[in-house]
ROLO-779295 format. One record per residue (C-alpha): residue in one letter; x, y, z. Coordinates in Angstrom, 2 decimals. Each point is the difference from the previous one (the first is absolute). Layout:
{'a', {X, Y, Z}}
...
% end
This chain:
{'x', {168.07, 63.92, 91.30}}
{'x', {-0.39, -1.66, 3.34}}
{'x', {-3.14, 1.49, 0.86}}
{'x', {-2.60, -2.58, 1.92}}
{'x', {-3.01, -0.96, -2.37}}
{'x', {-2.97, 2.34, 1.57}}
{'x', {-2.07, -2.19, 2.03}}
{'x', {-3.75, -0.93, -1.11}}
{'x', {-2.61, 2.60, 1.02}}
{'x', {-2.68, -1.22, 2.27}}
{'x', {-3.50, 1.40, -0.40}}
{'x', {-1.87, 1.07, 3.31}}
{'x', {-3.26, -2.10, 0.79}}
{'x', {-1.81, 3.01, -0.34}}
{'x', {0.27, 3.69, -0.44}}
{'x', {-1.69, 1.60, 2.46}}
{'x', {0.94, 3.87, -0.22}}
{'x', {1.35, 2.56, -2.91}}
{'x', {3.56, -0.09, 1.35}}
{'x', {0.26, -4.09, -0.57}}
{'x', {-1.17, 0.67, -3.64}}
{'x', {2.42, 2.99, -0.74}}
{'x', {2.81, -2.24, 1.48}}
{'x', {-1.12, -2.80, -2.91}}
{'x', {0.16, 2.95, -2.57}}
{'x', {2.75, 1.50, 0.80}}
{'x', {1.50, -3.91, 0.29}}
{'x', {-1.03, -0.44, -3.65}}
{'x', {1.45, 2.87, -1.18}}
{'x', {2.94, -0.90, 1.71}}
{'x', {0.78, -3.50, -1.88}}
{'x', {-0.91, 1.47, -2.99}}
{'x', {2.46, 2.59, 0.01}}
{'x', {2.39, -2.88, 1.37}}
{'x', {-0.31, -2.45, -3.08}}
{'x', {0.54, 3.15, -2.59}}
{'x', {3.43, 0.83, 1.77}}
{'x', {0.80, -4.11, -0.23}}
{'x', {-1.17, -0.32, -3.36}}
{'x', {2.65, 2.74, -0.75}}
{'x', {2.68, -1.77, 1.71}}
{'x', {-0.53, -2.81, -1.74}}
{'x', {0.32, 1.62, -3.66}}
{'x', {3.14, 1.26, 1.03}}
{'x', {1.38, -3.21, 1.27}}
{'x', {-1.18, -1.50, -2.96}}
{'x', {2.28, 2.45, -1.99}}
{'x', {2.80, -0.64, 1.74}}
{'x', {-0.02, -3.71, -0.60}}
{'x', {-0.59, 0.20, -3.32}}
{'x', {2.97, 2.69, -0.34}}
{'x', {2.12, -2.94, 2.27}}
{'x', {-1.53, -2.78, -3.12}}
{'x', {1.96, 2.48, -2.68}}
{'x', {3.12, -0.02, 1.73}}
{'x', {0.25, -4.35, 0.44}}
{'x', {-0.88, 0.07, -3.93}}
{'x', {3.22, 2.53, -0.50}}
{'x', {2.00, -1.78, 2.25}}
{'x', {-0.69, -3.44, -0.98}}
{'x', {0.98, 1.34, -3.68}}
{'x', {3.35, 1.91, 1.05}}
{'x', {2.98, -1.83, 2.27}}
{'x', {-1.28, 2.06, 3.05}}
{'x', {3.36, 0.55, 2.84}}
{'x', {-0.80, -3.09, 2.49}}
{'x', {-2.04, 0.09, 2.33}}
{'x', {-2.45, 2.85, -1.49}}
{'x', {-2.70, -2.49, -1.34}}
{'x', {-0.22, -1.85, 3.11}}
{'x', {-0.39, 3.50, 1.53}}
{'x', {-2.81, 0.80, -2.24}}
{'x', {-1.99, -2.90, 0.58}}
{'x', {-0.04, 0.33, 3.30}}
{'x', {-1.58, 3.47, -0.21}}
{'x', {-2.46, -1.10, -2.53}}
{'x', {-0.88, -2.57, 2.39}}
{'x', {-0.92, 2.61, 3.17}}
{'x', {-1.94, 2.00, -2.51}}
{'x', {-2.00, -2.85, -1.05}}
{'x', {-0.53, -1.13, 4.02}}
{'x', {-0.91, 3.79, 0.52}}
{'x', {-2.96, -0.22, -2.51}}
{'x', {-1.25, -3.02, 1.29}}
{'x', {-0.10, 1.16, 3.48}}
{'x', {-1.53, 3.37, -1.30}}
{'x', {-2.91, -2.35, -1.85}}
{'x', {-0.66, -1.17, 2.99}}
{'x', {-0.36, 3.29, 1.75}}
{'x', {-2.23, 0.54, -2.69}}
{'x', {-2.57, -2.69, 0.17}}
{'x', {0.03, 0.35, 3.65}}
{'x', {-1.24, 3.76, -0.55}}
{'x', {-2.27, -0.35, -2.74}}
{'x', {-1.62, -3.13, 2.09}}
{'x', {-0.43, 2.60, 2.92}}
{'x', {-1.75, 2.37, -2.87}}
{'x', {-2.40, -2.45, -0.91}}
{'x', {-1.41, -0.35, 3.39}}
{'x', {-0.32, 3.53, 0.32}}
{'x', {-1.33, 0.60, -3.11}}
{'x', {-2.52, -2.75, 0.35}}
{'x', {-1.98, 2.07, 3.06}}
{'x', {-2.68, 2.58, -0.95}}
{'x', {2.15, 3.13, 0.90}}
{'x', {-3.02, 2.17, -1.51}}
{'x', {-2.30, -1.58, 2.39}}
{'x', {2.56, 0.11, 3.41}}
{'x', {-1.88, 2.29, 1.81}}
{'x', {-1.00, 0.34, 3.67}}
{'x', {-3.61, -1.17, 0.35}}
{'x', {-2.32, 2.64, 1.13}}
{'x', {-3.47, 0.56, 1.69}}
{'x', {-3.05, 0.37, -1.59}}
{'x', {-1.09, 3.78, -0.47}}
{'x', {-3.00, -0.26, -1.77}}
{'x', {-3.05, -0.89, 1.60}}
{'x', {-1.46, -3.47, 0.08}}
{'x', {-2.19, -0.70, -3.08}}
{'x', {-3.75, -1.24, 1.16}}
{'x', {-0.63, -3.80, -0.47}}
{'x', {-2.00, -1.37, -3.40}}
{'x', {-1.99, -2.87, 0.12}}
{'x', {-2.32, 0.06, -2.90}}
{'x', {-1.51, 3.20, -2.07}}
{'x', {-0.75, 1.43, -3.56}}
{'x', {2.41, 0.35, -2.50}}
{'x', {0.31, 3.78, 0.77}}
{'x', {0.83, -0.89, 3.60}}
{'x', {2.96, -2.74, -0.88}}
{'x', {1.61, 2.76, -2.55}}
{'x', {-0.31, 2.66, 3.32}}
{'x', {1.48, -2.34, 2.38}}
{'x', {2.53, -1.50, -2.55}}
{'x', {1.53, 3.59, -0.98}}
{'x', {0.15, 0.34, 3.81}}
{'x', {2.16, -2.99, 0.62}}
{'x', {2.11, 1.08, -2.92}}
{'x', {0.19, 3.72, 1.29}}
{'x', {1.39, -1.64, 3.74}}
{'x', {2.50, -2.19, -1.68}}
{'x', {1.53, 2.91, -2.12}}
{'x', {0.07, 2.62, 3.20}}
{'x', {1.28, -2.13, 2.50}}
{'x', {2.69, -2.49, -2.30}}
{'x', {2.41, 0.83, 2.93}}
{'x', {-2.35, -2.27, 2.24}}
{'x', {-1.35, -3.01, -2.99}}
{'x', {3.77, -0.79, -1.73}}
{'x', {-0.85, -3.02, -1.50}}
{'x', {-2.76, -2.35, -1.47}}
{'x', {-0.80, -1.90, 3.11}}
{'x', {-0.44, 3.12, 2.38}}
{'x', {-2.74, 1.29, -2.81}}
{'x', {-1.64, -3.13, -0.10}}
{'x', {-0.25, -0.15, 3.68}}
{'x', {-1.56, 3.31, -0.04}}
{'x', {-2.58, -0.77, -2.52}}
{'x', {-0.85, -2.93, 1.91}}
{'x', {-0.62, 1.85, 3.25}}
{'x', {-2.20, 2.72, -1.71}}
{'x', {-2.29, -2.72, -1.25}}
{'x', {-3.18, -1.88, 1.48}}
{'x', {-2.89, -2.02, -1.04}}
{'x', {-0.29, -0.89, -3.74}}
{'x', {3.50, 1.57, -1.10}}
{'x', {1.83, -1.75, 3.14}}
{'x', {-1.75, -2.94, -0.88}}
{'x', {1.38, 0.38, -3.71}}
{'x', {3.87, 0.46, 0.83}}
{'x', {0.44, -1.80, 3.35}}
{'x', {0.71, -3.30, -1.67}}
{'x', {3.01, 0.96, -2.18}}
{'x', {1.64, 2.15, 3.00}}
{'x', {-0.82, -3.23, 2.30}}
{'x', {1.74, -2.00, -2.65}}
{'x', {2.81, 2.28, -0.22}}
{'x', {0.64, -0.09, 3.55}}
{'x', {0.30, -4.01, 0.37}}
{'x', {2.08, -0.13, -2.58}}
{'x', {-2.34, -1.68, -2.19}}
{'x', {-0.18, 2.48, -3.14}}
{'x', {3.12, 2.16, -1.28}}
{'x', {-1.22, 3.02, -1.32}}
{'x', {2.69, 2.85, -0.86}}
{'x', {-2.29, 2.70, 0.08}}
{'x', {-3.22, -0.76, 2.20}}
{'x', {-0.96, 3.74, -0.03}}
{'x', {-0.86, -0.09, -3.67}}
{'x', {-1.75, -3.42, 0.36}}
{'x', {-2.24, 1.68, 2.49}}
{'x', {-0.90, 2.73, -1.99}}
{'x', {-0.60, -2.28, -2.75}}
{'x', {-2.28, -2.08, 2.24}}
{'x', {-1.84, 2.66, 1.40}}
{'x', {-1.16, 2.00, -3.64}}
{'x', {-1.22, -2.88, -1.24}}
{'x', {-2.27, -0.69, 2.94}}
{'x', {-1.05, 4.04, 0.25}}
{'x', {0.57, 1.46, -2.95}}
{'x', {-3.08, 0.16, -2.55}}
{'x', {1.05, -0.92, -3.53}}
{'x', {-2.48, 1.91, -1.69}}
{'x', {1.37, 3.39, 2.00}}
{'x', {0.94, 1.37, -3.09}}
{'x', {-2.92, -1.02, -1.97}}
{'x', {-2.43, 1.46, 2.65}}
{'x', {2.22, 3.33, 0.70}}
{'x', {-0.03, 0.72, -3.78}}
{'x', {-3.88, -0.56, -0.51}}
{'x', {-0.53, 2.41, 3.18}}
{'x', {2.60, 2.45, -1.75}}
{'x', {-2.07, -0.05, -3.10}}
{'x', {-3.69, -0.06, 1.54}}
{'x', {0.07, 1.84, 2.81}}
{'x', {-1.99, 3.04, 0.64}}
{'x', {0.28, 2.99, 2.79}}
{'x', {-3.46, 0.59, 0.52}}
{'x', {0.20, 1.92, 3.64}}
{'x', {2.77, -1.06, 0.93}}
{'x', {2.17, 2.42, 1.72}}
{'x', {3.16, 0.55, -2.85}}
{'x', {2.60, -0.76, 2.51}}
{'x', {-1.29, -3.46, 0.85}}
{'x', {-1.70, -0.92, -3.19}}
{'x', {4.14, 1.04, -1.02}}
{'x', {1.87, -2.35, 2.32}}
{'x', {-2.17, -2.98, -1.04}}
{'x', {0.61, 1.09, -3.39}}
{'x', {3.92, 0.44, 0.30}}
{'x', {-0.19, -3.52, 1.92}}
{'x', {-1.68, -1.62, -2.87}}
{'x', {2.24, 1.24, -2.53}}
{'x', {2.95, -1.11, 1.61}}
{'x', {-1.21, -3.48, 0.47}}
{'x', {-1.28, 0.11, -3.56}}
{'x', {3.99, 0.29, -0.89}}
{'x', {-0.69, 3.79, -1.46}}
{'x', {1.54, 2.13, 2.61}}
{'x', {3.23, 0.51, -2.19}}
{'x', {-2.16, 0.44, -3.24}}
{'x', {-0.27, 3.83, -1.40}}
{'x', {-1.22, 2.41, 1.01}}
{'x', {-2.76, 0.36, -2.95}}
{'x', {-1.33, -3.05, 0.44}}
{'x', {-0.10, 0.18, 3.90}}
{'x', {-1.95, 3.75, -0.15}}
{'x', {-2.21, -2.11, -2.52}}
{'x', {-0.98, -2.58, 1.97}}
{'x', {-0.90, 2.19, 3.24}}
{'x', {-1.62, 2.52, -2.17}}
{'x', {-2.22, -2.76, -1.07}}
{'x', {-0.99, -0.99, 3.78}}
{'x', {-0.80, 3.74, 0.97}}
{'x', {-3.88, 1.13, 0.68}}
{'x', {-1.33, 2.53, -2.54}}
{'x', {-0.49, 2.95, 2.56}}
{'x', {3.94, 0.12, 0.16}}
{'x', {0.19, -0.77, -3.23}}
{'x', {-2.02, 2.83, -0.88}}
{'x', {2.49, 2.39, 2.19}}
{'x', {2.29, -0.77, -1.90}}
{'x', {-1.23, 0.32, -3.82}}
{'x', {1.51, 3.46, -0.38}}
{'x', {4.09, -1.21, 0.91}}
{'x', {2.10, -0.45, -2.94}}
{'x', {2.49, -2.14, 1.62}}
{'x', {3.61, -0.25, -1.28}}
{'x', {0.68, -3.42, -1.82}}
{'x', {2.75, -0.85, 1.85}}
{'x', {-1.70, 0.35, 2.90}}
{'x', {1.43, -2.41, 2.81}}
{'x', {-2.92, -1.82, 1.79}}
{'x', {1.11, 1.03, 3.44}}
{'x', {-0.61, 3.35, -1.17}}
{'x', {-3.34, -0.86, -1.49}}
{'x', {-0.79, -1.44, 3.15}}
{'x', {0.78, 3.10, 2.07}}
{'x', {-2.13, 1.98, -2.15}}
{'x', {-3.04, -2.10, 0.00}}
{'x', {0.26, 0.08, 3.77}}
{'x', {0.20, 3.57, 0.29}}
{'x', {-3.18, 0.11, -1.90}}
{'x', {-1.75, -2.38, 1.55}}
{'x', {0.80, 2.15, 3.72}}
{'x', {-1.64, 2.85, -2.28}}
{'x', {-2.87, -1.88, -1.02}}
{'x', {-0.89, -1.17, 3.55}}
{'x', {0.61, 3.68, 1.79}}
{'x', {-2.64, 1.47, -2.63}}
{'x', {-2.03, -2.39, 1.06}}
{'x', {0.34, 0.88, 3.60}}
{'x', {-0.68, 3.51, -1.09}}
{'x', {-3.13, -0.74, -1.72}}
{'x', {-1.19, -2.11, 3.19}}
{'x', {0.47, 3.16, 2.20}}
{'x', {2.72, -1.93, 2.15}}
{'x', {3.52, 1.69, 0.65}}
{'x', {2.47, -0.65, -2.29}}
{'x', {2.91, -0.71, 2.69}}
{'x', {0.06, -0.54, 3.13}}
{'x', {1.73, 3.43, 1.32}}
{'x', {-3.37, 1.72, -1.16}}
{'x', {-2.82, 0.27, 3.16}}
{'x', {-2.96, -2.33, -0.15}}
{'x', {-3.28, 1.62, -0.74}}
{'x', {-2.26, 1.55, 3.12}}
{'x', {-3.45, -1.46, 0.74}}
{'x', {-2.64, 1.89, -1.05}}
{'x', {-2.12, 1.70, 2.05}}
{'x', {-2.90, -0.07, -2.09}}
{'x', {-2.49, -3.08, -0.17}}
{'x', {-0.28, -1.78, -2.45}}
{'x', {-2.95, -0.26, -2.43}}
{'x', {-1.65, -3.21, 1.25}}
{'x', {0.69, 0.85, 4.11}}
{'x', {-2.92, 0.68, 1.84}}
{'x', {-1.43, 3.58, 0.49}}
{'x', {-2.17, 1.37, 1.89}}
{'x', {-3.23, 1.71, -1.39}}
{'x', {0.20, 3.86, -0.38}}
{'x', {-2.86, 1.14, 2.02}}
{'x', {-1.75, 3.87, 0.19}}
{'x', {1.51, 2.80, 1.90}}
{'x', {-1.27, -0.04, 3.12}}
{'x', {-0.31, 3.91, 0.35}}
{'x', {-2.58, 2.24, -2.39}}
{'x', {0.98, 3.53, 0.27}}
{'x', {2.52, -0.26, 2.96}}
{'x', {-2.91, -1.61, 2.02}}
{'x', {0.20, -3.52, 0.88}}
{'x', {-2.66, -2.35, -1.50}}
{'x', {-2.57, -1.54, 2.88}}
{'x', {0.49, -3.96, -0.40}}
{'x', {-2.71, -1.04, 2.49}}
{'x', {-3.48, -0.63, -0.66}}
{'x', {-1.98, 3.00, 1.61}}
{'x', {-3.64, 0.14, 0.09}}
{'x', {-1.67, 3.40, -1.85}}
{'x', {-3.32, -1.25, 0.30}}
{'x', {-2.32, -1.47, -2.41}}
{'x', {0.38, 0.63, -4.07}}
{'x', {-3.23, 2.43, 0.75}}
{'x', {1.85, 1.71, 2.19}}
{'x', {2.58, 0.58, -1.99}}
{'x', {-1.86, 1.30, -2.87}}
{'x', {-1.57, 2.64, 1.88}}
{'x', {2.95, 1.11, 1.14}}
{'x', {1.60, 0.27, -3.77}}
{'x', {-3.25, 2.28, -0.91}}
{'x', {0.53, 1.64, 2.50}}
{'x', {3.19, 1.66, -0.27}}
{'x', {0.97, -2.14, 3.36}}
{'x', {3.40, -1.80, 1.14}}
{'x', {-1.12, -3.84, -1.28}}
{'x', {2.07, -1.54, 2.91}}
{'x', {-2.08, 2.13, 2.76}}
{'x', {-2.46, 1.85, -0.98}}
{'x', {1.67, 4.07, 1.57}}
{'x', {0.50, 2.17, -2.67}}
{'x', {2.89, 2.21, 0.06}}
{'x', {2.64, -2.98, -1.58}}
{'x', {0.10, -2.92, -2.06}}
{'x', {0.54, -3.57, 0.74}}
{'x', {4.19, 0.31, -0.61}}
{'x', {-0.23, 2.97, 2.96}}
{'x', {-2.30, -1.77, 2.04}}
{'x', {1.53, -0.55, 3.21}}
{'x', {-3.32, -1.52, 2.02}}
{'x', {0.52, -3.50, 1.42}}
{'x', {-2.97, -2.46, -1.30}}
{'x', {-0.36, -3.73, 1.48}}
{'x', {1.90, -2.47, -2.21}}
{'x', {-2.37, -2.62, -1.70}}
{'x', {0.61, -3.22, 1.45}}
{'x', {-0.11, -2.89, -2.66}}
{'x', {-0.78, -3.58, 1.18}}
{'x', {1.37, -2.71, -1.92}}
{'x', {-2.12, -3.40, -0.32}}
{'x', {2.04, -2.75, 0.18}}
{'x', {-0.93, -2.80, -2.92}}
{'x', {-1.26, -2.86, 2.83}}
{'x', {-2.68, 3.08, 1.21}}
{'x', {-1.52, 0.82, -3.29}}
{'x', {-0.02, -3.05, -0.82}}
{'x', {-2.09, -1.02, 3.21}}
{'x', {-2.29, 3.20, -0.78}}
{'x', {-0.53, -0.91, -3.30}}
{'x', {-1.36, -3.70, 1.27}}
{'x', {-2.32, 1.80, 2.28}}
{'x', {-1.43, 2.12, -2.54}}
{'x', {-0.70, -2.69, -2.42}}
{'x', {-1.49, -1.55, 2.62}}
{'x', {-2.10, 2.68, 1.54}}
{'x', {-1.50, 0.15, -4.00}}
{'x', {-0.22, -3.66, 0.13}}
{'x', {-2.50, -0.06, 3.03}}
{'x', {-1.58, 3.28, -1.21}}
{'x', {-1.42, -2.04, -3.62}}
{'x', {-1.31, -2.95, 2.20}}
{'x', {-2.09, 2.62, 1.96}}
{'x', {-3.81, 0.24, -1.38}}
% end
């Protein structure tokens, strides 16, 4: 009953390792387990002096032997100093709970290094390109919590993966924070707060749902007019909507070609519309390899390109068939050979003669006699010309003659 009262508990400045922060667990645990086992003690003390209360009534009631009263007195008297001392023991302990109890012992943790990469800096952009950054953010927080523990490390971050017009739109409030000018509890959310209302468009919705409703494939490849679509329909708010009227809607947006393909599938009604999906796209992929085949290009790319033709084509040049240049085996004479005059030539033919010579015995394609070539003289334009002059001039003088 003499036990010292346990000394106050003092908190380290900071916990800087996993062992520090089991010791404060393990502390906690410790006083806890401590105040159940006083608690206990004190029950049973205050038994006994309640017991010791029964027996003053009985004695002050009876002529007790001398002495005994006095006796029991004093006994009720230690019991009653024992509780008190064991209250105290008590508060002590419970006032070393508190302080325990009042640190985040979830949250005492070792810090830890970043393992995601860096996300890249935003300074202005579309309403598409705030969502795609902002999930990002979001997506580094949640991996690496080991590294951004608490509101003012993710506020810090967002503030260092900003620039331009979105720096320009949170900077005051963390400059405030720092000087000790503005108290805000959680500045992380303020940011966010800040920065949708300067990016975000208000009429997202609005516009996603009209595009949802109104938009059209055309020749559009499926798989991108498809992840525009399945963009749209989540910022539209009907990405969790059923499957029915999902199918419905993309049905809608498809060009008739495919729709065509796929007139003669009786679909199951509960279809799921990532299985519509699939199948569209398979028939799509079917649509465009019969139209390879009808182009005459491979289907796949394992298949060997096709060989140049040898042939020409219709509209390349050709030359211009010409005669055979033998008659009878013999080869045809090409250059111009005198056989005399046309007289000549005639009395030759009545003759019975050769018409190239004049011997009998053969005929012109067996005549073997060498004859003087013909020699042909070409004017040139400037020289007939000239002649021409002089004749006309020659008949000129000739009419002044008497």
């Amino acid at each position: 009953m003499n036990e010292p009262l346990p000394t106050p508990y003092q908190l380290p400045a900071a916990i800087t390792n996993d062992a520090e922060a089991a010791q404060l667990i393990l502390q906690y645990g410790i006083l806890t387990e401590n105040m159940r086992v006083q608690q206990e003690l004190i029950q049973l003390q205050v038994d006994k002096m309640e017991r010791l209360d029964e027996i003053i009534a009985q004695l002050q009631e009876t002529n007790p032997p001398e002495g005994q009263a006095s006796r029991t007195k004093t006994q009720r008297t230690a019991v009653d100093t024992t509780i008190q001392e064991m209250s105290a023991k008590i508060q002590a302990l419970e006032q070393h709970a508190r302080t325990l109890s009042n640190q985040p012992l979830d949250l005492v943790r070792h810090q830890q290094r970043p393992r995601l990469p860096d996300v890249e800096l935003f300074g202005s952009g579309t309403h598409e390109e705030y969502t795609s950054w902002k999930l990002k953010m979001r997506a580094k927080f949640f991996g690496d919590s080991q590294a951004y523990i608490n509101d003012r490390d993710c506020s810090s971050y967002i503030l260092s993966r900003t620039k331009g017009k979105a720096l320009g739109a949170i900077s005051p409030a963390m400059d405030a924070v720092m000087n000790g000018t503005l108290a805000e509890p959680n500045l992380q959310a303020r940011f966010w707060k800040t920065l949708d209302g300067t990016f975000l468009d208000p009429a997202a919705r609005l516009k996603a749902l009209e595009f949802v409703r109104t938009v059209k494939q055309g020749n559009t490849d499926f798989a991108s007019h498809l992840q525009e679509f399945n963009l749209k329909l989540t910022q539209a708010g009907l990405s969790e909507s059923s499957d029915e009227q999902r199918i419905d809607y993309l049905r809608n947006s498809l060009n008739t070609k495919l729709l065509r393909a796929q007139a003669g599938f009786q679909a199951d009604l509960s279809e799921s519309y990532e299985s519509y999906t699939t199948r569209t796209r398979a028939t799509w992929e079917n649509l465009r390899t019969l139209d390879r085949i009808n182009l005459g290009k491979p289907t796949y790319g394992s298949f060997s390109p096709a060989q140049p033709r040898n042939t020409p084509e219709p509209m390349d040049w050709q030359s211009t068939p010409v005669a055979s240049s033998t008659v009878r085996g013999k080869p045809i004479r090409k250059t111009r050979e005198y056989w005399g005059t046309p007289e000549e030539v005639q009395k030759r033919r009545t003759a019975g003669l050769c018409l190239r010579c004049g011997y009998t015995g053969h005929r012109v394609l067996d005549c073997n006699v060498t004859l003087p070539v013909r020699k042909i003289v070409v004017a040139s334009m400037t020289t007939l010309r000239t002649k021409s002059i002089e004749e006309d001039s020659d008949d000129e003088e000739g009419k002044d003659m008497p």
